[in-house]
BAFI-3210 file (N, C-alpha, C; in Angstrom, 3 decimals, decimal comma, padded with zeros to 6 digits):
// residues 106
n [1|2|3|4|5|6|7|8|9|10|11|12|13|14|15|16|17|18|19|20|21|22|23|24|25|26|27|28|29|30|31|32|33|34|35|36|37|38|39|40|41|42|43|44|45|46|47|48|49|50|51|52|53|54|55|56|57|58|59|60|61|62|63|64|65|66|67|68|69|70|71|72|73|74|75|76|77|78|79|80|81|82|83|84|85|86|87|88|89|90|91|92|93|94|95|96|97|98|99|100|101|102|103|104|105|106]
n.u [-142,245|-141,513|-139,033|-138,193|-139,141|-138,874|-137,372|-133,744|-131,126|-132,066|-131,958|-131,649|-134,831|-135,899|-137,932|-141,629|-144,061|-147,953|-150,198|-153,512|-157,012|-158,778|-160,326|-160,885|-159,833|-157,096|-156,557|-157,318|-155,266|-153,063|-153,421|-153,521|-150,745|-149,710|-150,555|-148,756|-146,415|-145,092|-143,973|-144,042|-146,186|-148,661|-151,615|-151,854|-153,360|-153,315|-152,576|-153,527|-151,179|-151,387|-152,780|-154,897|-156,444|-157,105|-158,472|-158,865|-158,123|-156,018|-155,047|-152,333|-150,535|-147,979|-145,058|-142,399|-139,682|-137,424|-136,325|-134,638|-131,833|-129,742|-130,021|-130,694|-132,123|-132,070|-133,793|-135,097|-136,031|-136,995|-138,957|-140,642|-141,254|-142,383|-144,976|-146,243|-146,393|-147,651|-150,541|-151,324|-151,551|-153,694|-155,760|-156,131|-154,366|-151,194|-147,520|-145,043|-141,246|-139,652|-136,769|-135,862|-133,896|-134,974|-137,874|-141,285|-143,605|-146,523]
n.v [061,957|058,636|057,202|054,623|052,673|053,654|053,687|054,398|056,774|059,430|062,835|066,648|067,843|065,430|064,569|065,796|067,265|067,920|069,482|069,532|070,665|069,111|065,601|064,669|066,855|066,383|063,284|063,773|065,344|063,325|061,731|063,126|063,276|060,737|060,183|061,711|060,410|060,120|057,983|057,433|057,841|058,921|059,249|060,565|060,410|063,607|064,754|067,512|069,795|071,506|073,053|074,180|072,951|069,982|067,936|068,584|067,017|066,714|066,431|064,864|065,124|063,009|063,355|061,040|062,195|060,917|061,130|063,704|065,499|066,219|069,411|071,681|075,029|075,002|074,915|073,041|071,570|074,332|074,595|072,359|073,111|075,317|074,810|073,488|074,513|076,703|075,214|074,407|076,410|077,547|075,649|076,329|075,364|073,972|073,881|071,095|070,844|068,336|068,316|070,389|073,297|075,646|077,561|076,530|076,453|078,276]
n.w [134,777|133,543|131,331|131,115|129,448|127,294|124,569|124,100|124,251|124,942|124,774|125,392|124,072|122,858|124,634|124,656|126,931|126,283|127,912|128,357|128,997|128,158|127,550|124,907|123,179|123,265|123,116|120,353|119,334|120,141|117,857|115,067|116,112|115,611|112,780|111,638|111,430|113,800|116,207|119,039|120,907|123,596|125,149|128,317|132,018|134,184|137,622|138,648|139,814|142,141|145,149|145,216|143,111|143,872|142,967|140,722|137,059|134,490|131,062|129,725|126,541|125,607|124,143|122,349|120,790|119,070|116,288|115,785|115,840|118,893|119,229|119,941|119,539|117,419|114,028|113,263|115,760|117,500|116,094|116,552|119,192|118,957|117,552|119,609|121,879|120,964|120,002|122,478|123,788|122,536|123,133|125,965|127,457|128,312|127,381|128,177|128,691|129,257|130,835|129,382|130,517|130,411|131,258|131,969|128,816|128,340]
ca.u [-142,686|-140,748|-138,904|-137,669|-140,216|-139,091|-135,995|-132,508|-130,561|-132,797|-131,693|-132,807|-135,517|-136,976|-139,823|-142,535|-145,445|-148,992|-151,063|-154,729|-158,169|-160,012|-159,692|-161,311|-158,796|-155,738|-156,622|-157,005|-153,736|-152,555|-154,012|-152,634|-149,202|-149,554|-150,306|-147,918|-144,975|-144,269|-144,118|-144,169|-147,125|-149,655|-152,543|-151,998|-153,809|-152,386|-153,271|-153,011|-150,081|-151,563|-153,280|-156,215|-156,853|-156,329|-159,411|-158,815|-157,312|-155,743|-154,801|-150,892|-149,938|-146,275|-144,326|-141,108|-139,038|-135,864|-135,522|-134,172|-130,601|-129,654|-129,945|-131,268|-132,313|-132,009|-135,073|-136,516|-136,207|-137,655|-140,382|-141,559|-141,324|-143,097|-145,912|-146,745|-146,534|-149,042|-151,730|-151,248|-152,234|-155,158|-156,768|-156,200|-153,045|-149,550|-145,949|-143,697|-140,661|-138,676|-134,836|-135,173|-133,263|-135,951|-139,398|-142,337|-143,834|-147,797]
ca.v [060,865|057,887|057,018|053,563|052,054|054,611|054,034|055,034|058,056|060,691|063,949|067,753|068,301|064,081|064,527|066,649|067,361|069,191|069,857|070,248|070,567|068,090|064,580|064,798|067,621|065,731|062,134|063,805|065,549|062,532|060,780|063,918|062,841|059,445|060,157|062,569|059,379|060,094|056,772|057,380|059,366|058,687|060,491|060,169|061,328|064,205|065,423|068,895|069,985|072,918|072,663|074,718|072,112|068,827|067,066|068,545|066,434|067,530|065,394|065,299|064,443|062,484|062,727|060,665|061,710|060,541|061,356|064,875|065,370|066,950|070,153|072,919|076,172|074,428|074,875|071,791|071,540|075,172|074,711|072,016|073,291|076,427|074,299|072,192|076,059|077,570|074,334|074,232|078,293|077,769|074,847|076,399|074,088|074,549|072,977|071,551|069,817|067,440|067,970|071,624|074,023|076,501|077,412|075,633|077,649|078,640]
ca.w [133,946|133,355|130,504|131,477|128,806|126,106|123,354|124,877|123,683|124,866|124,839|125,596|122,937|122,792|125,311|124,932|126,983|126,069|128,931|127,898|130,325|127,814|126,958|123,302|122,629|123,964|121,935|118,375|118,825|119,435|116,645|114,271|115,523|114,781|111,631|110,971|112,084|115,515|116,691|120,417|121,246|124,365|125,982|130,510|133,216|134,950|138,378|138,767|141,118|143,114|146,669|144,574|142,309|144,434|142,635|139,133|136,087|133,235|130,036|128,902|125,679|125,801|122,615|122,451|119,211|119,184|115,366|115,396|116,556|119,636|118,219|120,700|119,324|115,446|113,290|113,455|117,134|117,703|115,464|117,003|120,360|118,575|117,009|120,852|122,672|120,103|119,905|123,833|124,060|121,870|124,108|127,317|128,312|128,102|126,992|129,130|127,807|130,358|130,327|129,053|131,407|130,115|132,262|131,105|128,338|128,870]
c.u [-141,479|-140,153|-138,466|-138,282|-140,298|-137,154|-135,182|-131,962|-131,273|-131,839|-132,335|-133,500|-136,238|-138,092|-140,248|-143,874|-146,590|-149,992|-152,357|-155,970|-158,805|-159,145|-159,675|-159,773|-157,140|-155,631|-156,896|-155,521|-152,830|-152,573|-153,226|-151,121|-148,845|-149,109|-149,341|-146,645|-144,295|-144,514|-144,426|-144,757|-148,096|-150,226|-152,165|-152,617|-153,141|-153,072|-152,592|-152,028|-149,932|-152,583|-155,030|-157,021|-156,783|-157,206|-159,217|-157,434|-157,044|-155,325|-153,102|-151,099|-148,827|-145,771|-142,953|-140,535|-137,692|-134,760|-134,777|-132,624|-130,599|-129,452|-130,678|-131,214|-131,863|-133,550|-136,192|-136,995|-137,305|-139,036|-141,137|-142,152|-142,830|-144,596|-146,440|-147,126|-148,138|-150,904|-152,375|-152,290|-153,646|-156,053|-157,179|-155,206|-152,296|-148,720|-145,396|-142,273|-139,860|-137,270|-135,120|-135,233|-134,764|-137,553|-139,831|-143,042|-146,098|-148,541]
c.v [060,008|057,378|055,842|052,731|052,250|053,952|054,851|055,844|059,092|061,803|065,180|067,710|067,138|064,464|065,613|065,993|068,565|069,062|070,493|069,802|069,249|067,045|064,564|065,041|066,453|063,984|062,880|064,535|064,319|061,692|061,179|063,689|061,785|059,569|061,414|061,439|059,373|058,765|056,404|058,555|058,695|059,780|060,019|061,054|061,777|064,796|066,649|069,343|071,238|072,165|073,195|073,568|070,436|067,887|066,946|067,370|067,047|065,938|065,886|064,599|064,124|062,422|062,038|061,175|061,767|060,894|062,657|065,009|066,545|068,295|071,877|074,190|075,857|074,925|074,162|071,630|073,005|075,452|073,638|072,653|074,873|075,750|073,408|073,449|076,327|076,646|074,281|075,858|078,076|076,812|075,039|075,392|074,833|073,378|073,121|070,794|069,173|067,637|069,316|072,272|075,524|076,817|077,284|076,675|077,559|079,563]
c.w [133,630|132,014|130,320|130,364|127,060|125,463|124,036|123,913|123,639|124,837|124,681|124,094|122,620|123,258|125,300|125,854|126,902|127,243|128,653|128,848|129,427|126,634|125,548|122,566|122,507|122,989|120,540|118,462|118,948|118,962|115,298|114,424|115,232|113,821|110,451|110,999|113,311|116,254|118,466|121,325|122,111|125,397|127,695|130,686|133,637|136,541|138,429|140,035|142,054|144,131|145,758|144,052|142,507|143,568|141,117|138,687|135,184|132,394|129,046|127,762|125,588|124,664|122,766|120,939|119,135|117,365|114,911|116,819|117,847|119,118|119,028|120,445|117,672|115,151|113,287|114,920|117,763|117,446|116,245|118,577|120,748|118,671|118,613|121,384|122,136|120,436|121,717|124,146|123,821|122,734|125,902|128,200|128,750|127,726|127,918|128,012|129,246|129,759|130,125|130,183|131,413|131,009|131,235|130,315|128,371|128,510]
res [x|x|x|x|x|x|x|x|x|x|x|x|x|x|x|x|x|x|x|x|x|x|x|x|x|x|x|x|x|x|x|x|x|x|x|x|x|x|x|x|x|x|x|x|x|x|x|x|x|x|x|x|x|x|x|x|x|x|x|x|x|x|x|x|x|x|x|x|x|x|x|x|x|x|x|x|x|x|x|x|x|x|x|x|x|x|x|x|x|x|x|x|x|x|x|x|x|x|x|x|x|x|x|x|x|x]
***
């Protein structure tokens, strides 16, 4: 995914994505981060990236948040990474994050 579009000074821990089977699901979370202040939050189409699934879609959620410092394995950073994992589990998704060295969590 491109960030060319997104506020400069990313670093590991800015982008998140949630990977969920249904659109519904995927627009109220990010409606909830709207209104929590995350300013740079959008639902995309994803195609699925297995030979199995050449037809299926899935629905990312993109978070940009640029307001928490580079800060990898901090509190705030963990938690969120905690809080995207968990919501992701429960819908049948997963978390990825772009930039982390880490496998995608699922």
């Amino acid at each position: 995914m491109s960030t060319t579009d997104q506020p400069g000074d990313l670093h590991p821990g800015s982008e998140h994505l949630i990977i969920l089977p249904d659109r519904d699901v995927a627009e109220e979370l990010a409606e909830e981060l709207r209104d929590e202040g995350f300013e740079h939050v959008r639902v995309v189409r994803e195609a699925a990236k297995t030979e199995e699934d050449d037809e299926d879609h899935e629905w990312a959620v993109y978070v940009l948040d640029t307001r928490l410092p580079d800060a990898e394995g901090g509190g705030a950073y963990e938690g969120l990474r905690e809080r995207f994992t968990e919501f992701a589990r429960q819908n049948d998704g997963w978390y990825d994050e772009p930039g982390d060295p880490r496998p995608p969590v699922g």
